[in-house]
KOLSEDO-498850 format. One record per residue: z, x, y of N, C-alpha, C, O, CB in turn. Coordinates in steps of 0.05 Angstrom, whole numbers, plus 5000, padded with zeros to 4 digits. Glycine has a CB too. Example, Ala and Ser with C-alpha at 12.3 -4.5 7.8 and 13.67 -1.06 7.14 Angstrom:
BEGIN
515652644886515652464910515652644934516952854934518152264911
514252574955514352734979515752585001516152685023511452824988
//
This chain:
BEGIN
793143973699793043733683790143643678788543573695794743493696
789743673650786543583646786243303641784443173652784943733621
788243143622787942903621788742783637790042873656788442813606
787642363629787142243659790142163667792042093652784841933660
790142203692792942103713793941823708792541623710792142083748
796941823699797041513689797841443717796341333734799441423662
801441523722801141513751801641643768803141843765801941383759
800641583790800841753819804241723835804941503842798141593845
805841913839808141843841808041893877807842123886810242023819
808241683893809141773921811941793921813641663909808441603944
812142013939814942193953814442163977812542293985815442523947
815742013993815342034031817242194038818542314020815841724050
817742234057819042484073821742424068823442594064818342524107
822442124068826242034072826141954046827141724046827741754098
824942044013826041993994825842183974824442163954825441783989
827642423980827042663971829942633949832042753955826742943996
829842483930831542383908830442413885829042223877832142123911
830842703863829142703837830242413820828742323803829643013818
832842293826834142133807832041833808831641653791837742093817
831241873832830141513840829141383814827441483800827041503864
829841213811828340923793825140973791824040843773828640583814
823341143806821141123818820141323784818141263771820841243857
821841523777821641673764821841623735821041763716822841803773
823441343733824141283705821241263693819141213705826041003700
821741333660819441313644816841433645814841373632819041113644
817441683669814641833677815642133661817642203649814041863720
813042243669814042473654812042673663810042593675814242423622
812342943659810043213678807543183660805443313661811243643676
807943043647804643113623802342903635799942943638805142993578
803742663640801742573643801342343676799642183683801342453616
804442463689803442423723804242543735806042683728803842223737
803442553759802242693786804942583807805042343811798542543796
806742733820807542723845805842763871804242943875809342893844
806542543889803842653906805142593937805742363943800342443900
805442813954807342813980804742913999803243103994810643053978
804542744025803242874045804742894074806442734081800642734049
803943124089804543214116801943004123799942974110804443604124
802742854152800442744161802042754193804342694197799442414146
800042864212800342794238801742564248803142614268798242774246
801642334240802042054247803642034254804241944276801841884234
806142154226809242164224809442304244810642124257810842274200
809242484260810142604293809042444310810042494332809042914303
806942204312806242154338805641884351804541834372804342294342
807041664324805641404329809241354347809341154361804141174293
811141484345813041594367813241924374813742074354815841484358
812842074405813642244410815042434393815942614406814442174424
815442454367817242584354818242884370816643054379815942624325
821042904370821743204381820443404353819743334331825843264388
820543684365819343784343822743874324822643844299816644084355
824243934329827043814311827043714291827643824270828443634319
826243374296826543224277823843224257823943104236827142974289
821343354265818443374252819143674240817843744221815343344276
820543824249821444144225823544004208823244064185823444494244
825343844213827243794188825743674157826043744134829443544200
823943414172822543274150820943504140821643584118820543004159
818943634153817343774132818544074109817844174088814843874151
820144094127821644284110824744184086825644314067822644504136
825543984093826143824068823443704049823843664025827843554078
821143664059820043594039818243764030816743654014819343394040
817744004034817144214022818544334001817344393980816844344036
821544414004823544483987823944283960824844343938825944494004
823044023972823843773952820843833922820943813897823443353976
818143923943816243963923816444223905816144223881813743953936
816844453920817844643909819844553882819144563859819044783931
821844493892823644463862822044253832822844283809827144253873
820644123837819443963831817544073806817544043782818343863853
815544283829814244473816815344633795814144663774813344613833
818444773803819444933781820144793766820744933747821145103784
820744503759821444373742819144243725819244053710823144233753
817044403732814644263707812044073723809644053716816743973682
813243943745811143783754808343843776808043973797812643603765
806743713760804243743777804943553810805043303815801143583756
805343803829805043673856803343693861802043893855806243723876
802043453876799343383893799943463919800843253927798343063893
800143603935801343603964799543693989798543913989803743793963
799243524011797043584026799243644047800943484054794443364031
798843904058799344094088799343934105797843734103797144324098
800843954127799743874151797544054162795743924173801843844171
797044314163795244464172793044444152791044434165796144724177
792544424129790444244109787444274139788044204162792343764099
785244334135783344314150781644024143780143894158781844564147
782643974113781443654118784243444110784043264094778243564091
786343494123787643404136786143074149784843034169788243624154
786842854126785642654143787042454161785942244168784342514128
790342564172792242494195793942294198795442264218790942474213
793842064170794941874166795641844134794241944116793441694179
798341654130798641654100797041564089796441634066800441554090
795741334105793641124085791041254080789541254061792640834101
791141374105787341594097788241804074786641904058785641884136
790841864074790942184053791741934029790441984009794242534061
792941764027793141664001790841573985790741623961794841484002
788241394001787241383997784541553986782641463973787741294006
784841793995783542043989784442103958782842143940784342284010
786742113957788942253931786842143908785642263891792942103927
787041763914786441523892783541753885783241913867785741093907
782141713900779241803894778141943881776141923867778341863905
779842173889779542403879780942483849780042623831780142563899
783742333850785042373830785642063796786742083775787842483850
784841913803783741763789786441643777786641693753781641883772
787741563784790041493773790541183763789841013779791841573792
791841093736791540923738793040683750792040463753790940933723
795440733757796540603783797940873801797741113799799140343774
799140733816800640833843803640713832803940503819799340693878
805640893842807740793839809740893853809841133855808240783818
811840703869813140873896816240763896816740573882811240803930
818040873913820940753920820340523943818340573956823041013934
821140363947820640203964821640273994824040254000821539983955
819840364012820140584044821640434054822440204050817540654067
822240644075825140524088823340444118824640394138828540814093
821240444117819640324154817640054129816940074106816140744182
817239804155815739674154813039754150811639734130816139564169
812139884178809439984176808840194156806540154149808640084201
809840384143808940524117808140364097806140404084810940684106
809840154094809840004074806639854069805239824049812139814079
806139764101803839684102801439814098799339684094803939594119
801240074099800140254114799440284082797040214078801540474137
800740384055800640374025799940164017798240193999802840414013
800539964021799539654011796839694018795339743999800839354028
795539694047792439674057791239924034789439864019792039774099
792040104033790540344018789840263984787840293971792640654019
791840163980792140173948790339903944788739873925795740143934
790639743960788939443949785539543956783439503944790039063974
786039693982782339783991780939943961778539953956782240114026
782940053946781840313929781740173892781140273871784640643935
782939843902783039743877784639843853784039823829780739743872
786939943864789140043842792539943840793739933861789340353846
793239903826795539783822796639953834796240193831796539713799
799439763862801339893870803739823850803439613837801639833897
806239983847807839873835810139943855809940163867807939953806
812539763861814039863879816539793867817039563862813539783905
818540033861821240093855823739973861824640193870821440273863
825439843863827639843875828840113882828240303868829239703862
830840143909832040363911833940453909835240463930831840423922
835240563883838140553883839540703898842040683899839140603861
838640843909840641023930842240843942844240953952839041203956
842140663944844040413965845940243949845440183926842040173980
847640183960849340053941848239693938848339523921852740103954
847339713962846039343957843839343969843239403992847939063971
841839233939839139173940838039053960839938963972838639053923
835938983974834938773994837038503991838938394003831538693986
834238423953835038223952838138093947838437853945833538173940
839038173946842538163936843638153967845437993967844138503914
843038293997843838274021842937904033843937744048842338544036
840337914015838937674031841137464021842737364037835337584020
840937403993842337283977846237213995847537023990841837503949
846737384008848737304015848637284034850437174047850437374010
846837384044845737204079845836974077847636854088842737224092
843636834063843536574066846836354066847036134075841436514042
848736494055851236394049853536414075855736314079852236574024
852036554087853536654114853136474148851136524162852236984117
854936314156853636194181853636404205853736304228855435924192
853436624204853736844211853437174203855137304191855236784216
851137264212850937584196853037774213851937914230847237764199
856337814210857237814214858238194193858638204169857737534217
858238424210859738604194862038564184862638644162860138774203
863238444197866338504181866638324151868438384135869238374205
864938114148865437974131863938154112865138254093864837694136
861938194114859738364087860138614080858838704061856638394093
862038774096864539014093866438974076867139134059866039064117
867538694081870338624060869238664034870338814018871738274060
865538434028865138344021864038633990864138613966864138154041
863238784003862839093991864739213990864139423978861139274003
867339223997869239313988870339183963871539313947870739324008
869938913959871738783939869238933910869739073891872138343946
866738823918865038803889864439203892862039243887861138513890
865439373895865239533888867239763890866740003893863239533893
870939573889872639713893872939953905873940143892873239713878
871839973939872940093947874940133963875139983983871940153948
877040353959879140343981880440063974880539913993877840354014
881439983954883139723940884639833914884039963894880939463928
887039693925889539723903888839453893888639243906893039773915
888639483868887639183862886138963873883638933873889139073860
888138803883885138523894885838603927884838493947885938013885
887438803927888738853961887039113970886839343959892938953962
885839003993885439274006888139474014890239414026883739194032
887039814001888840014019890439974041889439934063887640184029
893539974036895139984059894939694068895639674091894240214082
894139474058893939074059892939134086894239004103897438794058
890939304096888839244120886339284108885839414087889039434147
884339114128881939204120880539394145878539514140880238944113
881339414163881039584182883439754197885939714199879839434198
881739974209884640174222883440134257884540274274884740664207
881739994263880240144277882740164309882040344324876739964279
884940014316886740154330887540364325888440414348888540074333
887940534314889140774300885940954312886041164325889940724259
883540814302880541034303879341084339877141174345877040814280
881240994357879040954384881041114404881340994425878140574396
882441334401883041494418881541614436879441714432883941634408
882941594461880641844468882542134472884742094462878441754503
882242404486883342624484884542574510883842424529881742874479
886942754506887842784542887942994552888243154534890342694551
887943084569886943254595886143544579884843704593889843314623
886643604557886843904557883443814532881743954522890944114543
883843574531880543604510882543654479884943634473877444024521
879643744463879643624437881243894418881943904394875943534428
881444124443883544394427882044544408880044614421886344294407
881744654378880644774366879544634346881044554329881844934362
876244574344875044444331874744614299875144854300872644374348
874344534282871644824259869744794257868844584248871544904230
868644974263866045064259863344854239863944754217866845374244
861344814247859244604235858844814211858545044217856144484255
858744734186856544894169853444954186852144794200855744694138
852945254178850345384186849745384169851145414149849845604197
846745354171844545404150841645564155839445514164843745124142
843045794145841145934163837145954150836646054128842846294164
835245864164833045854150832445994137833346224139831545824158
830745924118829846124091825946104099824445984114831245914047
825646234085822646324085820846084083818546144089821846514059
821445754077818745554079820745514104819245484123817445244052
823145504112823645314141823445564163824845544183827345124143
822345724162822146004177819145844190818845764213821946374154
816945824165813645714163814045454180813045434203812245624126
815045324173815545054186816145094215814245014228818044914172
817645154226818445214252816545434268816345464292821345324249
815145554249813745634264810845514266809345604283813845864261
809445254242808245074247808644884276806744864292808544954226
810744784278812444554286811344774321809644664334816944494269
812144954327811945014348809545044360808944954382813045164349
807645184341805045124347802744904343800544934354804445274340
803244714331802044484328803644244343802144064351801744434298
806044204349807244054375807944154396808944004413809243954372
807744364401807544544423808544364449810244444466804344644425
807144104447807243924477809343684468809543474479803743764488
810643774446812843504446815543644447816243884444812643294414
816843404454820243524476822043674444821743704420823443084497
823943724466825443874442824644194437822544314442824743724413
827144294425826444574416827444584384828444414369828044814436
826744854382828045004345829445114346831245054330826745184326
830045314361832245594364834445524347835045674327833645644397
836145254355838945264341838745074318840444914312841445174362
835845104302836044894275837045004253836145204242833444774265
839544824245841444984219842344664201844644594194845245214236
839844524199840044154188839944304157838444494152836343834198
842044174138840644204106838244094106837543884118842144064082
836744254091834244164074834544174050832244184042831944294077
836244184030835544204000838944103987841144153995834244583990
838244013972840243873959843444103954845644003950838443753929
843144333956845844433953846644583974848444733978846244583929
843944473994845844564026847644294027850144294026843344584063
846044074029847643764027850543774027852043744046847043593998
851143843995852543853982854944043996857243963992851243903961
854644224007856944434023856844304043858944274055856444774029
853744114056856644074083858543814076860743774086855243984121
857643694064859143454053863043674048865243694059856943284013
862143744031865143864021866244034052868544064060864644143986
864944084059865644304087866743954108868644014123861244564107
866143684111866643524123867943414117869043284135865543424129
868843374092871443234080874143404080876243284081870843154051
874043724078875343844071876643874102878943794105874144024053
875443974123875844074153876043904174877343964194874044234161
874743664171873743504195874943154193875843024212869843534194
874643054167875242814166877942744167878542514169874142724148
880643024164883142874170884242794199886442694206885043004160
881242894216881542864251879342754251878742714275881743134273
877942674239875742484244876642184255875642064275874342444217
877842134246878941714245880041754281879341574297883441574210
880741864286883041834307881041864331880741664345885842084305
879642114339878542144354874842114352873142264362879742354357
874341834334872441844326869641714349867241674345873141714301
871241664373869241524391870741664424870841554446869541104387
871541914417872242104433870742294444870242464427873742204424
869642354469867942404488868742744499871142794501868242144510
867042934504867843174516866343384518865743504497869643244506
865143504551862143604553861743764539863943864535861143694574
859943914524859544164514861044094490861644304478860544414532
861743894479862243894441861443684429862643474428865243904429
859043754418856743644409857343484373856743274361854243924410
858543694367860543604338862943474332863243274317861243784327
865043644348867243534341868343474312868843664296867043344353
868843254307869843234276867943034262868442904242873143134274
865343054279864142914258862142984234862043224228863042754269
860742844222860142964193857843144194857443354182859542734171
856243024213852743114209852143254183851743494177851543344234
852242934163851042834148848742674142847142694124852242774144
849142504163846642234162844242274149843442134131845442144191
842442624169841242614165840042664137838042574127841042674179
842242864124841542824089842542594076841442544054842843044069
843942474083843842184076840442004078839741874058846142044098
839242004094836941884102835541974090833741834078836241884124
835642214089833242374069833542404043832042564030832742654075
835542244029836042224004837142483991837442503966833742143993
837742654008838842843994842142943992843243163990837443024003
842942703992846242603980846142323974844342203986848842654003
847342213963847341923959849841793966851741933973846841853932
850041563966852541393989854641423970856941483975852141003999
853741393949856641343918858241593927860441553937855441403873
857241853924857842053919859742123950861942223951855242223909
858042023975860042143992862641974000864542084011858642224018
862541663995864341493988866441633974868641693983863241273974
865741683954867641743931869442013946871842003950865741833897
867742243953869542453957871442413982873642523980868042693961
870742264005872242104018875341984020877342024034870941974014
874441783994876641713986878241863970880641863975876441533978
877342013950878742243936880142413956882342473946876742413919
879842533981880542733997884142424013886542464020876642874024
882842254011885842094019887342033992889642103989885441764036
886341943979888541903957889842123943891742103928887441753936
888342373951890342673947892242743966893742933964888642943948
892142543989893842594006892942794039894442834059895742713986
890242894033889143014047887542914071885943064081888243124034
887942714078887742534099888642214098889042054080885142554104
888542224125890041884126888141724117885741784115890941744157
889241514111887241224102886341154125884640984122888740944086
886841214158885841004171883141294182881041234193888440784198
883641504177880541754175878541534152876441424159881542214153
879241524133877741534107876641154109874541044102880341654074
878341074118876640754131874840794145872640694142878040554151
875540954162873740954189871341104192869941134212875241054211
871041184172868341334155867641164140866041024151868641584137
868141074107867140994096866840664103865840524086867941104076
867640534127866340354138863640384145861940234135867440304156
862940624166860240744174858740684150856740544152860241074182
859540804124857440804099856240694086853740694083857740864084
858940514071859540334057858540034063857339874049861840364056
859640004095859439724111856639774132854539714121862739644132
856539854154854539954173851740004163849739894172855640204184
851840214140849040364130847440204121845040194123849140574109
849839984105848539754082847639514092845639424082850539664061
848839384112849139264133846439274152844839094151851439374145
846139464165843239574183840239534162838239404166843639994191
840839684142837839574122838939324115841139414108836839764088
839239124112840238834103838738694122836638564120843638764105
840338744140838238644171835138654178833538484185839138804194
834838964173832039104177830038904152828238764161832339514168
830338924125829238824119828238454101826938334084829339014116
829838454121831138044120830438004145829637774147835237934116
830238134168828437984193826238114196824737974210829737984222
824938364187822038484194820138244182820438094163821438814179
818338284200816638444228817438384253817138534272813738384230
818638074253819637994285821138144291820838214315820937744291
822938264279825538414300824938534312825938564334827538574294
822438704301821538874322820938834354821139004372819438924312
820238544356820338464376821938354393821238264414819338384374
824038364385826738254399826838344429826238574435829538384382
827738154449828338294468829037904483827637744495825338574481
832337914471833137754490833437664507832937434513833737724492
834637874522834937944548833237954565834137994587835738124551
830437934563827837974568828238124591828738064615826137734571
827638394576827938664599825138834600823738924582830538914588
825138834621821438864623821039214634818839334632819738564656
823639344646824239664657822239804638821039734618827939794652
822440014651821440234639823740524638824640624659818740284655
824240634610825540864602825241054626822841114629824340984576
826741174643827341414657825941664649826541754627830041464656
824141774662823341954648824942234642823942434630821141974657
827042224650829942384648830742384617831842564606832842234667
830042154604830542244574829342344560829842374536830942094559
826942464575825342644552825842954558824843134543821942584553
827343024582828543244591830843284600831343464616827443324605
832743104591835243214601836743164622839043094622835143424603
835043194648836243194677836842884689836142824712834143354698
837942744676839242514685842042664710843042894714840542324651
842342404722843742554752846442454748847742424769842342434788
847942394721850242344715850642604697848742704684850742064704
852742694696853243024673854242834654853642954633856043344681
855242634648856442484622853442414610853242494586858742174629
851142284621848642194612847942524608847742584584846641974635
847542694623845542914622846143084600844543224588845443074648
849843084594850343254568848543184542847243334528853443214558
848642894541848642784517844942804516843642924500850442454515
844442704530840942784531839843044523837843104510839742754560
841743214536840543554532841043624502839343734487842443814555
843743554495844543604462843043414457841443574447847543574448
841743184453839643084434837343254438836743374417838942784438
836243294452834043414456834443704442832143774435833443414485
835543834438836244094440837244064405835944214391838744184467
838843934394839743984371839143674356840543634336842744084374
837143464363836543334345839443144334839643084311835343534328
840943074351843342944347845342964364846143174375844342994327
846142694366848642624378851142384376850442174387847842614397
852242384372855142224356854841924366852941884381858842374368
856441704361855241494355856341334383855641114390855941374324
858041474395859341404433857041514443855341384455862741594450
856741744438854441844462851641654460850241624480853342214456
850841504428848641394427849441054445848040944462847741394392
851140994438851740724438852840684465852840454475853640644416
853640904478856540754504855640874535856040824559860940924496
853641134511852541344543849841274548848941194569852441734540
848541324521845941274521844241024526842740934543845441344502
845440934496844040564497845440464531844040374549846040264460
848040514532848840354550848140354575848940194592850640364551
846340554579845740544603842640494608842040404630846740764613
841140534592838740334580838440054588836739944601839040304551
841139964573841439724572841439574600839939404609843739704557
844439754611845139604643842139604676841539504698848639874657
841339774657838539944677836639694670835339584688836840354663
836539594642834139324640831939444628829939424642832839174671
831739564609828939774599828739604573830239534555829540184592
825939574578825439404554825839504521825039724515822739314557
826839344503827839514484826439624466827239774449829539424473
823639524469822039674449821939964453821840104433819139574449
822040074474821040304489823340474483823040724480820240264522
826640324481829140424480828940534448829840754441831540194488
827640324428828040374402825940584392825840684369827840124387
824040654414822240824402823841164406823841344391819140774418
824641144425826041354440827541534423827341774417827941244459
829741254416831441294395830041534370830441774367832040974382
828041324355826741414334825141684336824041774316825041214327
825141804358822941984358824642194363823842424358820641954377
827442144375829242484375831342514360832442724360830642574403
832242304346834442464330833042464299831542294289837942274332
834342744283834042814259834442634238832842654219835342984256
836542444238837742174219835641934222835541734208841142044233
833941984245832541684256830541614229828541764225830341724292
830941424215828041284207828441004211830740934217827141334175
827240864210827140604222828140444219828640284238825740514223
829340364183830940194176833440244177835040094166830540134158
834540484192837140464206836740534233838940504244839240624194
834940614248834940614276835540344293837240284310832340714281
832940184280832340014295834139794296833639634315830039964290
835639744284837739534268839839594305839939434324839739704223
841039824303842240004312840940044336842640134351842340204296
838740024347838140034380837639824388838739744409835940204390
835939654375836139274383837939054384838338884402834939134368
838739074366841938924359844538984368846238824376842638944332
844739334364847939404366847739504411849139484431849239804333
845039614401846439794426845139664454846139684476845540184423
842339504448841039354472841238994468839838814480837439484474
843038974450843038614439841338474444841838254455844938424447
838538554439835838474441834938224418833038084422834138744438
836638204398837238034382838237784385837937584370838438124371
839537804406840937504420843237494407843937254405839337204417
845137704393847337644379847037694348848937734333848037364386
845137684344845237704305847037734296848637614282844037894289
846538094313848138274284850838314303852938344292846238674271
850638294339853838384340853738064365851837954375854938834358
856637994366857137834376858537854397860637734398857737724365
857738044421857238104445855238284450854138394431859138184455
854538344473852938574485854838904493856938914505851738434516
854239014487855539274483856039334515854539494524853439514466
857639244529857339394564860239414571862239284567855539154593
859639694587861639734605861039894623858940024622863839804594
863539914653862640104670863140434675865040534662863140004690
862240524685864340834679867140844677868441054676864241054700
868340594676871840634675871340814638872741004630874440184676
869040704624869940654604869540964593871041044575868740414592
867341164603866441354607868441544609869241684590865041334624
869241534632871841614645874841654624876141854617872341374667
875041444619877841404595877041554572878941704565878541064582
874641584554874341684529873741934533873142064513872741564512
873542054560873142344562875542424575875342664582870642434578
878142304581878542364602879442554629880842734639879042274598
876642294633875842484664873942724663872742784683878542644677
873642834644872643054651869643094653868643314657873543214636
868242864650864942914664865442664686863242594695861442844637
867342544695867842434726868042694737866342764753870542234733
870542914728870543094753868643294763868443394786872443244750
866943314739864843454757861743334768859743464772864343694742
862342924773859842854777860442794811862542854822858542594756
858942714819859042634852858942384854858342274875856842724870
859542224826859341944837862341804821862941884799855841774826
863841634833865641574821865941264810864941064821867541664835
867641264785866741064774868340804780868040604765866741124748
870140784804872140624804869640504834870540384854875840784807
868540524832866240414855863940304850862340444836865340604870
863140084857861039934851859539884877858339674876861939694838
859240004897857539914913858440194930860740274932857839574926
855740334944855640564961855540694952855540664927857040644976
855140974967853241174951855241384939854341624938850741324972
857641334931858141464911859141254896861441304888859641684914
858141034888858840824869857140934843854740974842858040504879
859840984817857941084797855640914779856440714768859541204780
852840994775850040834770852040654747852740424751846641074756
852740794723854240594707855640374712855440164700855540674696
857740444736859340144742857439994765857839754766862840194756
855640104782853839944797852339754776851839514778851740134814
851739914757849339694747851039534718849839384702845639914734
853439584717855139464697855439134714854838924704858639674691
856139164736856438954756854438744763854838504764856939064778
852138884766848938824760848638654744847738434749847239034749
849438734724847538654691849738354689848538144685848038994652
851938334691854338094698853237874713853637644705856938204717
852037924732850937804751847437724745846237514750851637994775
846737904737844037704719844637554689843037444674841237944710
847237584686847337394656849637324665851137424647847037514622
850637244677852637054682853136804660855036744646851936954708
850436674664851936534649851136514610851536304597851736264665
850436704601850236804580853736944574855436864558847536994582
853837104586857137194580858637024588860736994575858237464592
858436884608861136684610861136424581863236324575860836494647
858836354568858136264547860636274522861936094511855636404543
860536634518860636794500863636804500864436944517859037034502
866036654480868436724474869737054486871737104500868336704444
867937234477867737594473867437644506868737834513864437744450
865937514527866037684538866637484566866237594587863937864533
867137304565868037034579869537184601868737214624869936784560
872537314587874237434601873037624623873337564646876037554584
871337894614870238094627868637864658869637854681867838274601
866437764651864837624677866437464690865337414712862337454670
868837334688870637214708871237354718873237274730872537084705
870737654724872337814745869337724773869737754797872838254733
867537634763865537644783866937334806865937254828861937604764
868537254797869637044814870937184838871337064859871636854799
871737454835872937494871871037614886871637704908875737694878
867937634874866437724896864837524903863337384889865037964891
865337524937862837434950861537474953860937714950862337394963
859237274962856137234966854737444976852537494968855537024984
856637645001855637805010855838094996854238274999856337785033
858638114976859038344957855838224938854038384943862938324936
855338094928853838034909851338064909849938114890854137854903
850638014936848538114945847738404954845338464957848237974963
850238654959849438804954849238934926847739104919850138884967
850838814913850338994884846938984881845239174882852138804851
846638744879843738674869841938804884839738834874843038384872
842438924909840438964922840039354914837939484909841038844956
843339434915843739744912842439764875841439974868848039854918
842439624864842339604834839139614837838439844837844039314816
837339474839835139524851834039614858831639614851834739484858
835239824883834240044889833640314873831740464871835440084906
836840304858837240494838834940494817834440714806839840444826
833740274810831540244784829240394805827840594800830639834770
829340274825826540334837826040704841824040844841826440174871
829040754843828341084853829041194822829741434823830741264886
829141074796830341214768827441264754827141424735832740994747
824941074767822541134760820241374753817941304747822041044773
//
């Protein structure tokens, strides 16, 4: 391109969408796409190298197509020798060199990027312009807008509330089947014999840039957790696309039922592993909504499968950015509970001394994902009952799974899973003790641990129900407060002074030796 750059088009790693708004009215003649690899994105959290091969090799494939379609990509390597290691130093470089007369972008799904583009573009004296993002079904401002209307940010109401204005799953003014939820029908757990014959995840087997990538990723993170061996994540829009149809077609008419169903060594089950091309823009919410519901109204799954998904999407996805960006920058700081712990260093390798915790740790670590019980009931929950402060929980989060970017992580490790929020977004604290462990697997990572869960004190009292008992007993009167969980902490009325005093003391110990 010899003439001058009108504008500079940023592409970040999670908005690999040729359709975006960002694109209207541009054209290959006279602007510039401009995508950088920068160190930062792996390290301002631990990133596994997993989730740092998925991004760069979706967004390599995303420039590639780009390229065959006419456009001048600007694209700086991560291996780049002047590599300047941050978005704001490489954006700012781009301006300089490339003379553009504004900047123009989707609006990012993290706070700090956002900032990080703002500081660059005002230092370099060039117009930022920033997009709305349609990939979502509801804008910021349109979430805020009915916030303010709400004496309560409450899911279930702003679920109805997106079901009505964008008819989904409604026979007229009636929701499907005159419920708006299945979720009795969605919380099975398996019995004794497990989950029987699952199918198979779509493979994706790497191609020649995610071959480069992985073998970047290994040698330039070399020292961060996680491995590659079993990476088979889409990167390009018509891998997306098969597993979507491969998850609606095989998985979602057993999805609803056993959707918060527990069992060692099955890492999938019937769920979508989607998210992560969801996050990365390389499917959009309309589209997997729609096939969803199309696969029930053919009769090919129940309505209370196809709720119990397109709640996640529809209600949850939309829901989490609503939040994220209607309380940032404070949320970040949330920490009600004022939990001051420190993360186990067992989650950055696996060997936690429960096999229900240690499965789910090793499959994150190892495959960059894990289902939304193992995040919420195994993981967070035991975070939570342990007292680890939640910044440290939400970074954790963000740095090993493949789906993680911030405006749905963090929503989702502060609020849902460590209620560091004080209630916002859910109106209890997510806790229970290994009974609960126990029931959604059942039994089968009780039978092979050494600690049992029907025990709260001694040394085979399991850490979960020890410190479930614990955590009751330092918020007493916060849950006895609470309608939701009033019932649960009145069980602390038949223990005595002297039961109570050992919890606290065995619970204690346990932090001291989890160090």
């Amino acid at each position: 391109m010899t003439d001058p750059i009108r504008h500079l088009i940023i592409v970040l790693g999670d908005q690999l969408d040729p359709t975006a708004a960002v694109f209207d009215g541009c054209d290959p003649t006279h602007d510039v796409v401009w995508m950088a690899e920068v160190v930062e994105e792996s390290t301002h959290v631990w990133s596994t190298k997993m989730r740092t091969a998925l991004f760069l090799s979706a967004m390599r494939h995303f420039a590639q197509d780009r390229c065959h379609e006419g456009w001048t990509v600007d694209y700086r390597l991560l291996d780049d020798p002047d590599n300047r290691g941050t978005l704001g130093a490489e954006l700012a470089s781009a301006v300089e060199r490339l003379r553009p007369q504004s900047v123009r972008m989707t609006a990012p799904g993290d706070w700090r990027v956002l900032q990080a583009i703002r500081d660059a573009t005002s230092a370099a004296g060039v117009e930022l312009v920033i997009e709305p993002d349609p990939h979502f079904y509801c804008d910021v401002r349109v979430f805020a807008a009915w916030a303010r209307g709400q004496p309560e940010l409450r899911l279930e109401t702003f679920y109805r509330h997106m079901r009505r204005t964008h008819h989904v799953l409604m026979d007229g003014d009636t929701p499907a089947g005159e419920r708006w939820n299945f979720d009795t029908e969605n919380r099975a757990p398996f019995d004794a014999q497990g989950p029987g014959v699952v199918p198979a995840p779509p493979h994706v087997e790497p191609d020649a840039i995610t071959r480069e990538v992985l073998d970047l990723v290994r040698t330039r993170f070399a020292d961060h957790p996680g491995g590659l061996d079993r990476f088979a994540w889409p990167v390009t829009r018509a891998q997306a696309l098969h597993a979507l149809e491969r998850f609606v077609e095989e998985r979602l008419p057993a999805f609803g039922r056993w959707q918060d169903a527990l069992w060692p060594d099955a890492p999938w089950l019937w769920h979508s592993q989607i998210a992560s091309a969801l996050n990365l823009k390389l499917l959009a919410p309309r589209e997997v909504v729609d096939a969803v519901e199309a696969v029930w109204r053919a009769g090919r799954a129940t309505l209370a499968a196809a709720e119990g998904y397109i709640r996640q999407i529809l209600g949850w996805r939309e829901y989490v950015r609503g939040v994220y960006w209607t309380q940032m920058p404070r949320y970040a700081e949330s920490n009600a509970l004022q939990a001051t712990g420190d993360l186990p260093g067992f989650y950055w390798t696996g060997d936690a001394p429960m096999p229900c915790l240690a499965d789910a740790l090793q499959q994150t670590l190892t495959l960059g994902y894990a289902h939304h019980i193992q995040r919420l009931m195994v993981i967070g929950l035991y975070a939570q009952l342990l007292g680890v402060e939640p910044a440290q929980v939400h970074r954790w989060f963000l740095a090993v799974y493949v789906d993680a970017v911030e405006w749905v992580e963090m929503p989702n490790v502060l609020g849902m899973s460590q209620f560091a929020d004080g209630g916002l977004m859910s109106s209890k604290p997510y806790i229970a003790s290994g009974r609960y462990i126990e029931r959604m697997s059942a039994g089968s990572y009780c039978r092979r641990c050494p600690f049992d869960p029907g025990q709260r004190t001694g040394r085979q009292a399991c850490p979960y129900t020890r410190l479930y008992w614990d955590f009751m007993l330092r918020h007493e009167a916060l849950l006895a407060a609470n309608p939701r969980t009033a019932q649960q902490v009145r069980s602390l009325e038949r223990l005595d002074a002297a039961e109570r005093a050992l919890i606290r003391e065995e619970a204690a110990q346990w932090r001291r030796d989890s160090r």
